[in-house]
C-alpha positions in Angstrom: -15.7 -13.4 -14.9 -15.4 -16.4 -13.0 -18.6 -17.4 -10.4 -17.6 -18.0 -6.8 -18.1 -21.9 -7.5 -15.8 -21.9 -10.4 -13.0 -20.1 -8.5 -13.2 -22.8 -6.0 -12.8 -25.7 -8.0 -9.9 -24.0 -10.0 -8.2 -22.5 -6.6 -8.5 -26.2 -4.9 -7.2 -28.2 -7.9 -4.2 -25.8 -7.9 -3.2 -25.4 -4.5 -3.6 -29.2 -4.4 -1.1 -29.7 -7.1 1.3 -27.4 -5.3 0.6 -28.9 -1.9 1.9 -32.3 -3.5 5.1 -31.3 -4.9 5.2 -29.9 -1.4 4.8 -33.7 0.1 6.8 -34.8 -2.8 9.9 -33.1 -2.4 9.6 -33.0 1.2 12.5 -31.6 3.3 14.3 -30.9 -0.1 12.2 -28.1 -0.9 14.3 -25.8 1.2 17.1 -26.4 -1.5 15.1 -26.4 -4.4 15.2 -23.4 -6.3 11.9 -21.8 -8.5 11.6 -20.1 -11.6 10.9 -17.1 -9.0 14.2 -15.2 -8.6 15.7 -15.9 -5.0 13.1 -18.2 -3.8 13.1 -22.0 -3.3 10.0 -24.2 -3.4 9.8 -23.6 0.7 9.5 -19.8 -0.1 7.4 -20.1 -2.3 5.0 -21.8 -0.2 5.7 -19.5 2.6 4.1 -16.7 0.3 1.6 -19.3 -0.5 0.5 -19.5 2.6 0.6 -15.9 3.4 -1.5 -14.9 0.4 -4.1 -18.2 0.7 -4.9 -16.9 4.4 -4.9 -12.8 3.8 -7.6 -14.1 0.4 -9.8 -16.0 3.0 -9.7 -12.9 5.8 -10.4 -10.6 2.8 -13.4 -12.7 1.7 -14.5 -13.4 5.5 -14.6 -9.7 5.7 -16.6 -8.6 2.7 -18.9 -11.8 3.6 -19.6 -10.4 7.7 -18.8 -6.5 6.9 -16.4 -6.4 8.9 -14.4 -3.2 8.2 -10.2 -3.1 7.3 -7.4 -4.6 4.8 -7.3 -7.9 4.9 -4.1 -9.9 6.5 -2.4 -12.9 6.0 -0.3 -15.1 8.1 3.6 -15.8 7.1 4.6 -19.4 8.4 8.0 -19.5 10.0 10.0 -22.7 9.9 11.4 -25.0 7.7 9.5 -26.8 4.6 7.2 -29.2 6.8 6.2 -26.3 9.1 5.6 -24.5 6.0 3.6 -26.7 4.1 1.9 -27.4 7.1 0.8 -23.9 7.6 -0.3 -23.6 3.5 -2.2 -26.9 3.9 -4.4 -25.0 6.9 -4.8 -22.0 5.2 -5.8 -23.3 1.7 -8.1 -24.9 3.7 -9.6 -21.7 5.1 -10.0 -20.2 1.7 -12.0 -23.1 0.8 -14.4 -22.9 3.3 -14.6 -18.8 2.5 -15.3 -19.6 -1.0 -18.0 -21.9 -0.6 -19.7 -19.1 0.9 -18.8 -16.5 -0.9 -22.0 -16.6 -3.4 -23.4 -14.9 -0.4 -21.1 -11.9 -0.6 -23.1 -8.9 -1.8 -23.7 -7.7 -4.9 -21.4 -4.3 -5.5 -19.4 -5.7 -2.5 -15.6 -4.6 -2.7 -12.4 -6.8 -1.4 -10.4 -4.8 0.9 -6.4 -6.5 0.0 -3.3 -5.0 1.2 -2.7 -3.3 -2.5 -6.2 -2.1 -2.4 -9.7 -2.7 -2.8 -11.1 -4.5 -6.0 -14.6 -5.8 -6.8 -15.3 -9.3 -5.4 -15.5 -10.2 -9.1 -11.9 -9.4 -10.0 -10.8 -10.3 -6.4 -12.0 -14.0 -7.5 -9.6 -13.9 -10.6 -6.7 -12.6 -9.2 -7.0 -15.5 -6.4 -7.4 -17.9 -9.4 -4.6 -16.3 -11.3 -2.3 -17.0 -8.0 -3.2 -19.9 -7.6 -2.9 -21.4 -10.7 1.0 -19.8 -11.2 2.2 -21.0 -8.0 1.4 -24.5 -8.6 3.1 -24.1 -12.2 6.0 -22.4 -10.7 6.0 -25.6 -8.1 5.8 -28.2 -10.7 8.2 -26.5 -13.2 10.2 -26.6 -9.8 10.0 -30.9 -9.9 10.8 -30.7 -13.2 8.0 -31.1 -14.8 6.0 -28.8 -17.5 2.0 -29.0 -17.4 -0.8 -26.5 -19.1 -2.3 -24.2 -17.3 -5.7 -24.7 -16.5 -8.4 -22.9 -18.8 -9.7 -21.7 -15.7 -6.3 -20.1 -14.6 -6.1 -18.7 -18.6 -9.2 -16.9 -18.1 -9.1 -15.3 -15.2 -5.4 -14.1 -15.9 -6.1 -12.8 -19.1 -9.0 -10.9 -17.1 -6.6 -9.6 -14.6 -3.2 -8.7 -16.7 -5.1 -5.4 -18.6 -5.3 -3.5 -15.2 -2.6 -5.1 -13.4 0.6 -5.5 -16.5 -0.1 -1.3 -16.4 0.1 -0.4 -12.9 3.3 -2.6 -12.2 4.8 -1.0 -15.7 4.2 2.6 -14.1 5.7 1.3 -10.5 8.5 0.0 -12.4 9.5 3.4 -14.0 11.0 2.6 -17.2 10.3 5.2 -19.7 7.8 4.0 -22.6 8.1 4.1 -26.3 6.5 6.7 -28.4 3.2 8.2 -27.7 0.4 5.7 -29.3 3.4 2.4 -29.8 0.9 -0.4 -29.7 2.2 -4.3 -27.6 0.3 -7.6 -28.1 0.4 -10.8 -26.8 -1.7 -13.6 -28.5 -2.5 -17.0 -28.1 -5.4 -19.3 -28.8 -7.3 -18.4 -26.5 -5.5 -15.1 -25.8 -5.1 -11.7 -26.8 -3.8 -9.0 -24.7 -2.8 -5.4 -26.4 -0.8 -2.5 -24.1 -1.0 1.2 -25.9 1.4 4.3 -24.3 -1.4 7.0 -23.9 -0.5 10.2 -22.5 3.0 8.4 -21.9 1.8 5.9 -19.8 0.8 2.1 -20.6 -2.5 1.1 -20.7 -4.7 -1.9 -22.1 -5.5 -0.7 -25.4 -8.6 -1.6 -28.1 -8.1 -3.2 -31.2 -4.9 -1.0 -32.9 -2.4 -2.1 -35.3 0.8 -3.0 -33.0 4.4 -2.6 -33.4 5.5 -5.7 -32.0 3.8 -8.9 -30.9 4.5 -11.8 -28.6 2.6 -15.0 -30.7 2.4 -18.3 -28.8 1.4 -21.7 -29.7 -0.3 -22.1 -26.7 -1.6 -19.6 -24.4 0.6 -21.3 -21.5 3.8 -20.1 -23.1 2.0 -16.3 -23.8 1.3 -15.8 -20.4 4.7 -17.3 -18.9 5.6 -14.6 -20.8 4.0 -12.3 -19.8 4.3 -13.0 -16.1 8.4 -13.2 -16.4 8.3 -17.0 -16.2 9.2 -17.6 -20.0 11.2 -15.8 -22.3 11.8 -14.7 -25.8 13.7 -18.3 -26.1 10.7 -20.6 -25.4 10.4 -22.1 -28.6 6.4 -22.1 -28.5 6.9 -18.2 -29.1 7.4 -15.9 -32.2 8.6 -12.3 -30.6 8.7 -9.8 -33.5 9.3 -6.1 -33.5 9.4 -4.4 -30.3 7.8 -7.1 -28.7 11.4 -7.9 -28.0 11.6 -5.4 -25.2 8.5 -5.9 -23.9 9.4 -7.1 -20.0 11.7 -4.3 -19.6 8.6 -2.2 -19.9 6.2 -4.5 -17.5 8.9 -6.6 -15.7 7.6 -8.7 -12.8 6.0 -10.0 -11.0 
C-alpha cells in the first residue's frame, strides 16, 4: 500500500498533468472527445472535480470524526468554469492529504459506494487520478506511461473492485473454476468464477491470458481504455472475452 505521503505526490503530479491539458486546450475542451464513452475533456474534468472534492471531504471526515458519506461538488459551466472548479478542489485534497498521516489507525473512508479502509481509500484516489490525466492526455493526442505509482495502487485496487462491477454488470460467467489473467512486467492480476461468481483468484492454471509488453497497455485493458488490438498485447484463449465479463468503468 501506498503511505499518505506517497499518494500525495502521485495524486498532485497527475491531476497537475490533467489540469494542463485543461489550460492547453482551453475553451476547446468542450469539443474534445475522451477515450471515455460520451464524455469530452470538459466532462471529464467535471467528474474530476466532483470526485477530487468528495476524496478531500471523505479524508476531512475520517481525519475530525465527523460522521456521514462523503460528498463532492459537480462544477457547472463551461470548460474555464470547470477547470476552475477542479483546480480548487485538487487543491483541497492536497491539503487533506498532507494531513492524512494523522488519520487513525483502523480508521475507515466513508465514499458514496461505501466504506473502505484509509489504506485502500489512498489507492483508489491514486488509481483516479492517475487514469484521468491518461484519459486527458490520450485526449491531446498524446500517449505517456503511467506512473509506477498509479501501477501499484491499481493493481491493488482491480482484485476487489474488477469483481464487484463484473457481478453489477450481470453477464453470466464461464464454467465453475475458468481461471482470467492479466500480466505485465510489473503486473499480474488472475479472476477465478467460484460458486459462479468472479473473484480474484491465487495462483491457478488460466484459460486465457491478457500478456502486455508493458503494464500501461495491461491495465488500459483492463480498465476499458485499450483493447484486444493494441499491439503491445497478446490476448489468447478466453482472454478474448474478457471485458464482456468485467466491462467498465
Amino acid at each position: 500500500m501506498l503511505t499518505a505521503e506517497q499518494a500525495r505526490t502521485a495524486v498532485a503530479r497527475d491531476w497537475a498533468r490533467t489540469l494542463a491539458v485543461l489550460d492547453e486546450l482551453g475553451d476547446a475542451g468542450d469539443a474534445t472527445p475522451t477515450r471515455c464513452a460520451g464524455w469530452t475533456l470538459t466532462d471529464l474534468a467535471r467528474h474530476g472535480a466532483w470526485g477530487t472534492s468528495m476524496e478531500a471531504d471523505a479524508l476531512r471526515r475520517a481525519r475530525t470524526g465527523t460522521p456521514g458519506t462523503a460528498e463532492g461538488r459537480e462544477p457547472d459551466g463551461g470548460a474555464a468554469a470547470v477547470t476552475a472548479a477542479l483546480r480548487a478542489s485538487v487543491a483541497d485534497l492536497d491539503a487533506e492529504l498532507a494531513q492524512a498521516g494523522d488519520i487513525a489507525e483502523g480508521t475507515s473512508l466513508e465514499l458514496p459506494f461505501g466504506p473502505v479502509p484509509a489504506a485502500f481509500g489512498l489507492a483508489v484516489f491514486t488509481m483516479e487520478a492517475g487514469f484521468h490525466a491518461d484519459d486527458a492526455v490520450a485526449a491531446a493526442g498524446r500517449d505517456e506511461a503511467l506512473g509506477e505509482d498509479v501501477v501499484g495502487a491499481t493493481t491493488t485496487v482491480l482484485p476487489l473492485v474488477l469483481p464487484v462491477l463484473a457481478a453489477a454488470a450481470g453477464s453470466a460467467p464461464p464454467a465453475e473454476g475458468t481461471v482470467l489473467a492479466l500480466r505485465g512486467p510489473a503486473v499480474e492480476l488472475r479472476f477465478a468464477v467460484v460458486d459462479g461468481a468472479w473473484a480474484a483468484a491465487a495462483e491457478a492454471s488460466p484459460a486465457g491470458t491478457v500478456t502486455g509488453t508493458d503494464d500501461t497497455a495491461v491495465l488500459r485493458f483492463a480498465l476499458g481504455r485499450a483493447g484486444t488490438d493494441d499491439p503491445r498485447l497478446t490476448v489468447d484463449g478466453l482472454a478474448a472475452e474478457f471485458k464482456a465479463w468485467f466491462p467498465g468503468p
